[in-house]
C-alpha positions in Angstrom: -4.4 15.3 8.1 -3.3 18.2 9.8 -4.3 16.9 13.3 -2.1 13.3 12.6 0.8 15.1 10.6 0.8 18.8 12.3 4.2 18.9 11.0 2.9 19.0 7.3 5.1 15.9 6.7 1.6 13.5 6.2 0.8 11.4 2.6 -2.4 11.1 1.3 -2.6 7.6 -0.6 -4.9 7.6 -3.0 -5.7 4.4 -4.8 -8.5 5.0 -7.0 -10.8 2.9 -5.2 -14.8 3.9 -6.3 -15.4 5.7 -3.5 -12.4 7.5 -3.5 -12.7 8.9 -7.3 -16.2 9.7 -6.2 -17.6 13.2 -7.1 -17.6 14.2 -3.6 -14.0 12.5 -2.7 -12.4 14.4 -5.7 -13.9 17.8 -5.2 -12.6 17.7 -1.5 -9.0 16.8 -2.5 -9.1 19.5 -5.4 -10.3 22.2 -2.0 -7.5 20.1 0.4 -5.0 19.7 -2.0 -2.7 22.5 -0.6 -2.7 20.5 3.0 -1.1 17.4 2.2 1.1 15.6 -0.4 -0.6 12.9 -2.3 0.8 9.1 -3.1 -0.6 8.4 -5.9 -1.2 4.7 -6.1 -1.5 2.8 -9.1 -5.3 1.9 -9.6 -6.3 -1.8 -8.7 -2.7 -2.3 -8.2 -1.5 -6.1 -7.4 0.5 -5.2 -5.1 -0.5 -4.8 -1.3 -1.6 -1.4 -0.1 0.6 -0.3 2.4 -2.0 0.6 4.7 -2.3 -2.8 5.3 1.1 -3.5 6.6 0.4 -0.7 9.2 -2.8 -1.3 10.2 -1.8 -5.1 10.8 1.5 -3.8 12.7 -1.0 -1.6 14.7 -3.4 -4.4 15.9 -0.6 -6.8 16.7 1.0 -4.0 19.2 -2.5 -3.1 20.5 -2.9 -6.8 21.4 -0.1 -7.4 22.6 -1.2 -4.8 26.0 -1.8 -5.4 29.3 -4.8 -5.0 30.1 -6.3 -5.1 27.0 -7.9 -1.7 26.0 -11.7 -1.9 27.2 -13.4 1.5 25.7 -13.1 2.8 22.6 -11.2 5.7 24.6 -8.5 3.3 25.8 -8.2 1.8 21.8 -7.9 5.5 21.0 -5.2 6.2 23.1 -3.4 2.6 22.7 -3.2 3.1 19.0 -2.1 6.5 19.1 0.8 5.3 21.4 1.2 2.2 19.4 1.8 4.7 16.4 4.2 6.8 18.6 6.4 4.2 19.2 6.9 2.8 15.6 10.1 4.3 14.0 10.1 6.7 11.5 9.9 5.7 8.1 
């Protein structure tokens, strides 16, 4: 979290998903607790997870380059500039 969001300003959704209420899972965001805020999201919630709006916005603009990225390097850097051009909020 503190490599995407190095300005502190990162959310940390947490859904309740099984492997996320794991023991290990909740022991390490009871130690990391201090290093991000958490979202807490209602468990088995109907509604959509977020994530999946982004991650959907992410692929379209990553497929939308030319040339398409051909290493997982060039992905790497395609989403990370994909990400840099969304607007905030």
């Amino acid at each position: 979290m503190s490599i995407v969001h190095s300005d502190g300003l990162g959310q940390f959704q947490l859904d309740n998903a099984t492997p996320h209420a794991s023991r290990v899972a909740t022991k390490w965001l009871q130690d990391h607790s201090s290093d991000f805020r958490h979202f807490h999201w209602p468990p088995k919630s109907p509604d959509k997870n977020i994530i999946e709006d982004i991650r959907d916005a992410l692929l379209l603009t990553v497929k939308k380059r030319s040339p398409p990225p051909r290493t997982p390097m060039d992905l790497l850097t395609a989403l990370q500039d994909s990400w840099c051009e969304f607007p905030p909020g």
